[in-house]
ZALUM-703761 format. One record per residue: chain; residue number from 1; x negated, y negated, z negated of N, C-alpha, C in turn. Coordinates in steps of 0.001 Angstrom, whole numbers, padded with zeros to 6 digits. Atoms other than C-alpha are relative to their C-alpha. Layout:
<atoms>
> A:NUM:X:Y:Z:X:Y:Z:X:Y:Z
...
</atoms>
This chain:
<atoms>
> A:1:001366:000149:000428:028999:016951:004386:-000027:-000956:-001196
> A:2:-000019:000993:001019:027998:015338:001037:-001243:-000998:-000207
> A:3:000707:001267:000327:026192:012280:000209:-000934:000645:-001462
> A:4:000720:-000715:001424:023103:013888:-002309:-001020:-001182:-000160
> A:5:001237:000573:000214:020491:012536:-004006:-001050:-000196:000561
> A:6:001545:-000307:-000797:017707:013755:-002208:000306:-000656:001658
> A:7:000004:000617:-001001:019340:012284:001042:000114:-001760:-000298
> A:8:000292:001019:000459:019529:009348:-000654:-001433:-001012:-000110
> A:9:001258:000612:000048:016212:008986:-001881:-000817:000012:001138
> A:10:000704:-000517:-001623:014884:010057:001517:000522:-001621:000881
> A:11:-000555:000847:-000741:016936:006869:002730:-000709:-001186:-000143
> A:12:000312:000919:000420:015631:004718:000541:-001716:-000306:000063
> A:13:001453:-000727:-000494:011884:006251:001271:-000670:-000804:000988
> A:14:000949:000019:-001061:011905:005270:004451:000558:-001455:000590
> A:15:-000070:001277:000013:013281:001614:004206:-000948:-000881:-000686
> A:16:001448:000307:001155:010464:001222:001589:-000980:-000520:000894
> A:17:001008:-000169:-000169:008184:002222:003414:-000404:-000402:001369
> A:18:000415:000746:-001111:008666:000458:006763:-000556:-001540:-000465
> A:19:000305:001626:001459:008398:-002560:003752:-001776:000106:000041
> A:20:001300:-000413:000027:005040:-000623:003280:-000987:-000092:001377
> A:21:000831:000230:-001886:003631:-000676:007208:-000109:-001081:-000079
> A:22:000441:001670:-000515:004006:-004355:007307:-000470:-000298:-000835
> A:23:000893:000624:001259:002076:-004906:004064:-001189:000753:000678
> A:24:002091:-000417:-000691:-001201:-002644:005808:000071:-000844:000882
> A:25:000101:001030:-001266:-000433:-004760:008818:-000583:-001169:-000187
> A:26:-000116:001089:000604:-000837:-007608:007022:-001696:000410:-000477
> A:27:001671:-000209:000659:-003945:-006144:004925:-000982:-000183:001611
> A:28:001268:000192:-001232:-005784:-005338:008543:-000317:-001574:000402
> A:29:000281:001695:-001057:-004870:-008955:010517:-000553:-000786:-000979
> A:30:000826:001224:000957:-006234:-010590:007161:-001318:000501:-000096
> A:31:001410:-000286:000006:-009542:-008543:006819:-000624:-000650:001189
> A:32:000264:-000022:-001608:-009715:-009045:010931:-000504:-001467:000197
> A:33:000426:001195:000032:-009526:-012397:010563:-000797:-001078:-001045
> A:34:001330:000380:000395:-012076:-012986:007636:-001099:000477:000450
> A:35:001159:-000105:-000525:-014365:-011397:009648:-000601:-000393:001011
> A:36:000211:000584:-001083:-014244:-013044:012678:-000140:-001566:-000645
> A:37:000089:001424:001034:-014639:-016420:009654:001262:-000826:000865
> A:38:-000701:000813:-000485:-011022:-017677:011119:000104:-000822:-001457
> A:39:-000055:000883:001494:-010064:-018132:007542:-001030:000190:-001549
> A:40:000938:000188:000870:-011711:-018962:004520:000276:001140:-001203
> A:41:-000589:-000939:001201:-011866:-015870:001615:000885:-000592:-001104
> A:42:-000763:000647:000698:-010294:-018367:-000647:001657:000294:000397
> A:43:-001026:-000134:-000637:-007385:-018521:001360:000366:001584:000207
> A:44:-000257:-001350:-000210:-007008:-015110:002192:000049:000219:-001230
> A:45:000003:-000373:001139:-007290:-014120:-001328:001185:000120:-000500
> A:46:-001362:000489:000350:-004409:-015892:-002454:000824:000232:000589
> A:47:-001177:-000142:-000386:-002341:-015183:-000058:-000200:002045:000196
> A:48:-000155:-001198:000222:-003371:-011074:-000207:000274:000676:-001194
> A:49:-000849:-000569:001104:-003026:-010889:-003814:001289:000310:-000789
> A:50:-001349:-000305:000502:000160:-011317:-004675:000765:001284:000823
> A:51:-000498:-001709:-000458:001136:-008160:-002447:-000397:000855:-000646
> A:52:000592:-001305:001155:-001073:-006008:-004611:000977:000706:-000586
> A:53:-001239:-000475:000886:001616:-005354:-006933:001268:000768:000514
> A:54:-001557:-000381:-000300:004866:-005312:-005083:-000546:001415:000793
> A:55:000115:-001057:-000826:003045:-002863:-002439:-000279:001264:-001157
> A:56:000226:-000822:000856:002036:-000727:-005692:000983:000704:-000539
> A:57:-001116:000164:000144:005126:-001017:-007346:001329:000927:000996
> A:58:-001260:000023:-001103:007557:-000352:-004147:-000605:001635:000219
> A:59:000136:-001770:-000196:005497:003073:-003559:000032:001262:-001204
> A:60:-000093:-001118:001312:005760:004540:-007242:001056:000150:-000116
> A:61:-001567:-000035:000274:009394:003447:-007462:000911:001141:001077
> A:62:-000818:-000862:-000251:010562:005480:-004865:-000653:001309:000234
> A:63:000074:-000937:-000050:008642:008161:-005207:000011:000548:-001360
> A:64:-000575:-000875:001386:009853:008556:-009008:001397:000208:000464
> A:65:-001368:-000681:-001212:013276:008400:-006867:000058:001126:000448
> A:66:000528:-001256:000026:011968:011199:-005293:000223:000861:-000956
> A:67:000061:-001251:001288:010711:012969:-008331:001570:000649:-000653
> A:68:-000913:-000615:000427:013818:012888:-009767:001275:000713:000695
> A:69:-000860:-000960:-000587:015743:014482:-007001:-000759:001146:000230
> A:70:000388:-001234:-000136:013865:017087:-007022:-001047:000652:001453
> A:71:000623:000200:-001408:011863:016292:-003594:-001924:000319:-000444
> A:72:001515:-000031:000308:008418:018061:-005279:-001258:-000602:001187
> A:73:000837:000478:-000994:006700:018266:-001802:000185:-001125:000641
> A:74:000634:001381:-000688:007075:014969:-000481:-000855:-001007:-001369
> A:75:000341:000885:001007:006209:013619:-003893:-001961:000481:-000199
> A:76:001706:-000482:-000262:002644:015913:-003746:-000653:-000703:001060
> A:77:000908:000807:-001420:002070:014419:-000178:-000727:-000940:-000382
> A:78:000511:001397:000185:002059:010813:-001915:-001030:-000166:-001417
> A:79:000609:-000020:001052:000479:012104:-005209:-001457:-000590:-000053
> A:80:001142:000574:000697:-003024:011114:-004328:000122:-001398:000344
> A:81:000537:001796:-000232:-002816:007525:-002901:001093:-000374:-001542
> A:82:-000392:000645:001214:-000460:007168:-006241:-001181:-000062:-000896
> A:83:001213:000456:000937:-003645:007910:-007873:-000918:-000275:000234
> A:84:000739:000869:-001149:-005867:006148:-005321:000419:-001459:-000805
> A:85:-000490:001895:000230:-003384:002727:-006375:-000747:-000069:-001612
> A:86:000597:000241:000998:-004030:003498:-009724:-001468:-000031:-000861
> A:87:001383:-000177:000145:-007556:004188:-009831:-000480:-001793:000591
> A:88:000680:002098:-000462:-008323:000585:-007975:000576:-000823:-000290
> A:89:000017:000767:001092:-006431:-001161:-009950:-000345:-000368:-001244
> A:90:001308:000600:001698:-008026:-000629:-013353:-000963:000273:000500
> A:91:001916:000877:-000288:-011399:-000934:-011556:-000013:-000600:000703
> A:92:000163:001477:-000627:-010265:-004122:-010192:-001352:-000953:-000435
> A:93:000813:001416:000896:-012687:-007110:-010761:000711:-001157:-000736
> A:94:-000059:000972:000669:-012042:-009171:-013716:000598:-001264:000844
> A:95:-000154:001606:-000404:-009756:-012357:-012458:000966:-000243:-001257
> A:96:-000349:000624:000713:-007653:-014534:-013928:002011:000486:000332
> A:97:-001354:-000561:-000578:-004454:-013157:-011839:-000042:001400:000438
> A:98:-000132:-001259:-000547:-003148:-009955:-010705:-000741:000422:001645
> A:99:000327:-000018:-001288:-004758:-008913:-007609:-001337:001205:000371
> A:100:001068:-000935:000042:-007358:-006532:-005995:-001439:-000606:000634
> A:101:000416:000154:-000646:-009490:-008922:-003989:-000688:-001679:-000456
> A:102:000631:001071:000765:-012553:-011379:-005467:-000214:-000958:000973
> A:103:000802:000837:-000732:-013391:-014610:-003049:-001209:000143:000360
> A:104:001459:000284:000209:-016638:-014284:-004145:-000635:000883:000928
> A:105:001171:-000901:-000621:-017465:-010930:-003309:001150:000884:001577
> A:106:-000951:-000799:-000938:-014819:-010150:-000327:-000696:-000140:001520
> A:107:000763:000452:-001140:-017362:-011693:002340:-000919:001073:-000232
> A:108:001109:-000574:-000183:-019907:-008962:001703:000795:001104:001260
> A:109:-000307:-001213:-001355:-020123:-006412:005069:000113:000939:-000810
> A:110:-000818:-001309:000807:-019452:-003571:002703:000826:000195:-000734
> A:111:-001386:000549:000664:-016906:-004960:000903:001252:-000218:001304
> A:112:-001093:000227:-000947:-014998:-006209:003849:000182:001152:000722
> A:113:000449:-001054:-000778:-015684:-003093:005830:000681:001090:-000787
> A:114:-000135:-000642:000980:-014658:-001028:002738:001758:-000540:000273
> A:115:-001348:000376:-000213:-011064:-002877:002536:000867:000440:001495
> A:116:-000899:000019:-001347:-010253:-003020:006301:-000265:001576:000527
> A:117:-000254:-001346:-000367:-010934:000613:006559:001143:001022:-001140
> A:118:-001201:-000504:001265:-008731:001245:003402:001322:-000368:000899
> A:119:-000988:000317:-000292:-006088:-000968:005121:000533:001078:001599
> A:120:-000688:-000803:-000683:-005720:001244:008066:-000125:001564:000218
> A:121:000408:-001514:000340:-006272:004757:006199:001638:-000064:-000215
> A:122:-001094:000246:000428:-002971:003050:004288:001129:000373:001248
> A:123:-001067:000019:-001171:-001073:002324:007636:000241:001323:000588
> A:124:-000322:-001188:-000831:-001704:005902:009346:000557:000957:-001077
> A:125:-001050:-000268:000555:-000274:007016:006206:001176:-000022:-000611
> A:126:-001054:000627:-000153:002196:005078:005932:001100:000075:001298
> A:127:-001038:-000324:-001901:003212:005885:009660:000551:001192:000019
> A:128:-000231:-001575:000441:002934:009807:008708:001164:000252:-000935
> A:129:-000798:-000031:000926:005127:008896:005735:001390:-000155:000729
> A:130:-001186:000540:-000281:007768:007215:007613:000630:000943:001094
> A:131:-000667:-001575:-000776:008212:010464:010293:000299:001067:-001108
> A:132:-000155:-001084:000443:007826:012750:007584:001691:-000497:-000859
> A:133:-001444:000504:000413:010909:010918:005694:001246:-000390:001015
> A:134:-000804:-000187:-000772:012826:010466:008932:000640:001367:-000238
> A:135:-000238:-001111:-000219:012681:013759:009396:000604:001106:-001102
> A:136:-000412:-000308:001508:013488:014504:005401:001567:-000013:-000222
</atoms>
């Protein structure tokens, strides 16, 4: 049996992307717990923005991995949340750092409500991802 690309990238897919589960994990228990006011949006902020990126980042990279083995349909599966990431990032709000998530306005109930239902749209496809790449 040979060692290919496409089992490759499939390898690397689904080490990613268990990377990826614990970053929604992370998104939910932090919405969960600005809404129950454990912690302060300040705090949360700072410590959710700097994931923005890498979680952005870590899912384009291997699914241009992908692309270039030739793995069309798993790369269609992920095609729209690639253009989901990129759509809410340039209509981020104006800060001063990279990030998707304002202090100001992250306390509103439709704002928060809005995120923590994003964060576990992410995870159940992120869970879907990580069988369908087992199984790849």
């Amino acid at each position: 049996m040979v060692f290919s690309l496409p089992a490759f990238s499939y390898m690397i897919a689904l080490i990613v992307d268990a990377f990826l589960i614990f970053f929604a994990i992370f998104h939910i228990i932090a919405f969960d717990e600005l809404k129950t006011d454990y912690k302060n949006p300040i705090d949360q902020c700072n410590s959710l923005n700097p994931l923005v990126l890498p979680e952005y980042l870590m899912h384009m990279a291997f699914n241009l991995l992908l692309l270039i083995s030739g793995e069309w349909v798993t790369v269609l599966i992920n095609a729209p949340l690639i253009a989901y990431h990129v759509l809410r990032y340039k209509n981020r709000p104006m800060m001063s750092s990279p990030g998707l998530y304002d202090p100001t306005s992250i306390m509103n109930a439709d704002t928060l409500s809005k995120c923590q239902r994003e964060g576990w749209i992410k995870l159940g496809f992120y869970v879907f991802s990580f069988f369908f790449y087992l199984y790849g």
